[in-house]
ROTOR-277110 format. One record per residue (C-alpha): x, y, z. Coordinates in Angstrom, 1 decimal. Layout:
<node xx="X" yy="Y" zz="Z"/>
...
end
This chain:
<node xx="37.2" yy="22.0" zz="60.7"/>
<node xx="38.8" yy="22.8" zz="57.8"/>
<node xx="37.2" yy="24.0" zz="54.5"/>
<node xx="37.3" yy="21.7" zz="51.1"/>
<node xx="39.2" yy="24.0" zz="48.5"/>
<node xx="37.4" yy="27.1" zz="46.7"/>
<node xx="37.0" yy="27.9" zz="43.4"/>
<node xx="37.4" yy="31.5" zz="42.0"/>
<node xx="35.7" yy="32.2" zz="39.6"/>
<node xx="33.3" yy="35.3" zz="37.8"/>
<node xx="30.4" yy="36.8" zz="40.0"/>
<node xx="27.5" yy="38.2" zz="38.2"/>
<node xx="24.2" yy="39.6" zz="38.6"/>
<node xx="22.7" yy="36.1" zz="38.6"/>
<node xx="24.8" yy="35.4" zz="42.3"/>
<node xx="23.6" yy="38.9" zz="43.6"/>
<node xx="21.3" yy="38.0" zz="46.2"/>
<node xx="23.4" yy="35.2" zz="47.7"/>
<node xx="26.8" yy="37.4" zz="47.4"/>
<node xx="24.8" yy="40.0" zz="49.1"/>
<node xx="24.0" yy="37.6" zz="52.2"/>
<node xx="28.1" yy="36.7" zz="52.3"/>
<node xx="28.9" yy="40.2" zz="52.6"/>
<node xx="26.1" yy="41.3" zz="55.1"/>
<node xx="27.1" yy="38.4" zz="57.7"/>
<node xx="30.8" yy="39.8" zz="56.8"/>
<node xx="30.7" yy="43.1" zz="57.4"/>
<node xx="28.5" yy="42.8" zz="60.2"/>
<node xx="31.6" yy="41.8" zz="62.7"/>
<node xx="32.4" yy="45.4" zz="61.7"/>
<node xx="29.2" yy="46.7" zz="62.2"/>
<node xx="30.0" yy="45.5" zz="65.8"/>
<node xx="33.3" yy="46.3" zz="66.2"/>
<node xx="32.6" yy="50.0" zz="65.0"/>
<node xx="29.1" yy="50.2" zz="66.7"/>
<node xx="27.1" yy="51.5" zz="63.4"/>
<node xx="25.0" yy="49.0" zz="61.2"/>
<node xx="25.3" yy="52.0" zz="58.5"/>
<node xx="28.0" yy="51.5" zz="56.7"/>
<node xx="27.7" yy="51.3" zz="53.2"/>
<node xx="28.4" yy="47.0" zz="52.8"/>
<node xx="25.0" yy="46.6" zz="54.9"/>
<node xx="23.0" yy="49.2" zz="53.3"/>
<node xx="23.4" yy="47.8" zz="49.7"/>
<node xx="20.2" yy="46.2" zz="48.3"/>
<node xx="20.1" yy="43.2" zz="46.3"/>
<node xx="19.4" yy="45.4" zz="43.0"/>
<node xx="22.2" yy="48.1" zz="43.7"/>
<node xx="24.6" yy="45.1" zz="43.9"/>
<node xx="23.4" yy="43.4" zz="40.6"/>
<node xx="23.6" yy="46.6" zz="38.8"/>
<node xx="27.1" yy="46.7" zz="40.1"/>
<node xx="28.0" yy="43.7" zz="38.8"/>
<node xx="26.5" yy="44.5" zz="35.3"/>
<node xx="28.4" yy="47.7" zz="34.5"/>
<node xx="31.0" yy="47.5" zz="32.4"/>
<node xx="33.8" yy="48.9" zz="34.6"/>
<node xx="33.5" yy="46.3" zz="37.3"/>
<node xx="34.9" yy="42.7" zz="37.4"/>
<node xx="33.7" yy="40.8" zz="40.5"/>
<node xx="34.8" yy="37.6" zz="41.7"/>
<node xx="33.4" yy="35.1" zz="43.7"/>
<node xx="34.6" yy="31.8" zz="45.8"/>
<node xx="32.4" yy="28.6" zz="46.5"/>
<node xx="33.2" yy="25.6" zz="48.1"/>
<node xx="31.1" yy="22.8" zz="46.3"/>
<node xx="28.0" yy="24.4" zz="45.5"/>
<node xx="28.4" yy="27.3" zz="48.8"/>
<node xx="29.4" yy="31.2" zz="47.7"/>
<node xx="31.8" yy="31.9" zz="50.4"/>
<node xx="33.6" yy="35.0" zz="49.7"/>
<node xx="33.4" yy="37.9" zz="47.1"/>
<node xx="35.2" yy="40.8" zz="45.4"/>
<node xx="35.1" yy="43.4" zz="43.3"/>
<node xx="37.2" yy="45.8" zz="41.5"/>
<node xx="35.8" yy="49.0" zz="39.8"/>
<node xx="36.9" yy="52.0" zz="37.5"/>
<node xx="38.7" yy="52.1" zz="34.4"/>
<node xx="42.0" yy="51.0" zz="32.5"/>
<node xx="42.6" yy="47.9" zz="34.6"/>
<node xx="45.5" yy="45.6" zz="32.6"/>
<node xx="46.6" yy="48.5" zz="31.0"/>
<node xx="49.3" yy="49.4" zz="33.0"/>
<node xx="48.4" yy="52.8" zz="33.9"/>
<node xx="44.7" yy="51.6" zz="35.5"/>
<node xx="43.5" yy="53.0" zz="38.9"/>
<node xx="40.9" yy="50.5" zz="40.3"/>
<node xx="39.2" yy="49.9" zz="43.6"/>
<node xx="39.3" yy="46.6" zz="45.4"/>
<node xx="35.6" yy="47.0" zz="46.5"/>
<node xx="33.2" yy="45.0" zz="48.5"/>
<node xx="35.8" yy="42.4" zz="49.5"/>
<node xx="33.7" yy="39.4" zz="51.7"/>
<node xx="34.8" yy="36.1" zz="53.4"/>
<node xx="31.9" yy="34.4" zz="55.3"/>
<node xx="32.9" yy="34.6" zz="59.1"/>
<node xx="32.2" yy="30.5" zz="59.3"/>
<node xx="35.0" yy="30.5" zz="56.1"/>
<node xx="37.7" yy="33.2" zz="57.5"/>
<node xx="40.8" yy="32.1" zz="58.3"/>
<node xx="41.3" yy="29.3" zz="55.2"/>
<node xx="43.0" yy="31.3" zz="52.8"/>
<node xx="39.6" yy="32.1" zz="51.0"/>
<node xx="40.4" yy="36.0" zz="51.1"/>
<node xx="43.7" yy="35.3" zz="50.3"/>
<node xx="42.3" yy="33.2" zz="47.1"/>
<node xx="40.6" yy="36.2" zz="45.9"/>
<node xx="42.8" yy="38.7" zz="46.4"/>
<node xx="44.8" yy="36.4" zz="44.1"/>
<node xx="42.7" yy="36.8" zz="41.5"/>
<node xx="41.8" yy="40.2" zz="41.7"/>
<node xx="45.2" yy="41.4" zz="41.3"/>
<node xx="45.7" yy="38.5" zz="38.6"/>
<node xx="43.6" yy="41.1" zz="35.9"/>
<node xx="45.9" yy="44.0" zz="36.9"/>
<node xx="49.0" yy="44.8" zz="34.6"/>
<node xx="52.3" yy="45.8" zz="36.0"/>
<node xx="51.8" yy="49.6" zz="36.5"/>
<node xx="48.1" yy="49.4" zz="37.6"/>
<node xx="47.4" yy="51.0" zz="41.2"/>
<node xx="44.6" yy="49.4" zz="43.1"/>
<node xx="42.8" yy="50.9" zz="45.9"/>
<node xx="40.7" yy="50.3" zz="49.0"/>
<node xx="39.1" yy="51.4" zz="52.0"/>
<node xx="38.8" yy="49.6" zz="55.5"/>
<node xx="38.2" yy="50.4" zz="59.0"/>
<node xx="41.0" yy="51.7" zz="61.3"/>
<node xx="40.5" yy="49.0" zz="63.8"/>
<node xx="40.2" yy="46.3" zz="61.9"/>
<node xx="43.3" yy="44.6" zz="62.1"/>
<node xx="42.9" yy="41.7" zz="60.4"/>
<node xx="42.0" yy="43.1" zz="57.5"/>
<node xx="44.9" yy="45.6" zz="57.4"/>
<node xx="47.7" yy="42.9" zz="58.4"/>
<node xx="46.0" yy="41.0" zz="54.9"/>
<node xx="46.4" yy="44.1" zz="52.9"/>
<node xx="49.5" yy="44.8" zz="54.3"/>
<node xx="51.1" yy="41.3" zz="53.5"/>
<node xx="49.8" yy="41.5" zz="49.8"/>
<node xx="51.7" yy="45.1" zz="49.5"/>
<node xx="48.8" yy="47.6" zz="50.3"/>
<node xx="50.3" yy="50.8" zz="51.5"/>
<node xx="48.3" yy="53.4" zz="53.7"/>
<node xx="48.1" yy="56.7" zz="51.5"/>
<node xx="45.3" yy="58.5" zz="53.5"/>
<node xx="42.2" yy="58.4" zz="56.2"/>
<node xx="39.1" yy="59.7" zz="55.6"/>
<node xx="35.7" yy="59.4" zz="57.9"/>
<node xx="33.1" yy="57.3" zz="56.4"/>
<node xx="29.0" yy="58.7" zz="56.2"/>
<node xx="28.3" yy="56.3" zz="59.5"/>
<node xx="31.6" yy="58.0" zz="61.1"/>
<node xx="33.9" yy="55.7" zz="61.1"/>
<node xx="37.6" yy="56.1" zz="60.6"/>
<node xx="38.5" yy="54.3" zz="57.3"/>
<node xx="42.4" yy="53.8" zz="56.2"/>
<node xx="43.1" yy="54.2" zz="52.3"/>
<node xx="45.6" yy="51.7" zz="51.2"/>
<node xx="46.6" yy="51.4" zz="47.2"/>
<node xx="49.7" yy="48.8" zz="45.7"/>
<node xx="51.0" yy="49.1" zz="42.5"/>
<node xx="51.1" yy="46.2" zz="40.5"/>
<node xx="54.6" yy="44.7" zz="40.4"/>
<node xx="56.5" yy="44.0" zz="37.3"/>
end
C-alpha cells in the first residue's frame, strides 16, 4: 500500500525518543543480517541522541507522514555550506514498514540541500547491505575505505563532493 507523501523537515531533541524507536526497528534488519545487536544505531539511548541533536555541529532531519516520524538523518562536524565543509551523513533511518517509497531518498534530498558546492560528505554502512550501498551509490557516494566496526562488522566508507 502506498505511503501518503512525507514532509522533511528539522528533528530536534523534542522527537528524540520517537526518532530513536525509527532507527532501532531500522537498523535492526542489520542487526540480523550482520548477526550482532551491538552496533552502535541500537546501542544509542534516548538522552545520547537528544544531546546529539542539540549540539551545535549537527543538523538532523526528520520525515513524517501525517502525524508518523518515518525516517531520520543527521549530518555532523563542521563548515557545512561553506564549500570546503567535511560532514557525516550519520544515523540515516527509514522505518522498514516505510522503505521502498522514496522516504530515504526524500532525506537524502535534504541533507545534501545544506551542503555548498565543494562540501564532502561522509558515511559508514555495512558491506553487505546492498540496498543501502546501491542508494548511496545512485546519489554519487563513492567508496574511499573499509574499516571493522566495535561489533565486528565490515563497514564501507563512502564520501561525494557536493556538485557545482
Amino acid at each position: 500500500m502506498p505511503l501518503a507523501p512525507c514532509v522533511v523537515a528539522v528533528l530536534d531533541a523534542a522527537d528524540a525518543g520517537e526518532a530513536l524507536t525509527v532507527q532501532y526497528a531500522a537498523y535492526l534488519s542489520e542487526a540480523r543480517r550482520y548477526g550482532t545487536t551491538e552496533i552502535p544505531p541500537l546501542r544509542e539511548t534516548v538522552a545520547e541522541l537528544a544531546a546529539d541533536l542539540g549540539r551545535p555541529d549537527v543538523r538532523a532531519f526528520g520525515a513524517w507522514v501525517g502525524e508518523r516520524l518515518v525516517g531520520s538523518v543527521r549530518l555532523r562536524g563542521g563548515g557545512v555550506g561553506t564549500g570546503s565543509g567535511c560532514v557525516e551523513l550519520a544515523r540515516y533511518s527509514v522505518a522498514p514498514d516505510a522503505q521502498g517509497h522514496g522516504i530515504g531518498r526524500a532525506l537524502m534530498e535534504r541533507a545534501h540541500a545544506e551542503l555548498a558546492a565543494g562540501d564532502v560528505s561522509w558515511l559508514v554502512t555495512g558491506a553487505r547491505s546492498d540496498e543501502n550501498l546501491r542508494l548511496y551509490r545512485r546519489a554519487g557516494y563513492e567508496e574511499t575505505g573499509r574499516l571493522v566496526d566495535s561489533a565486528g562488522v565490515e563497514l564501507l566508507r563512502l564520501e561525494r563532493v557536493a556538485p557545482v
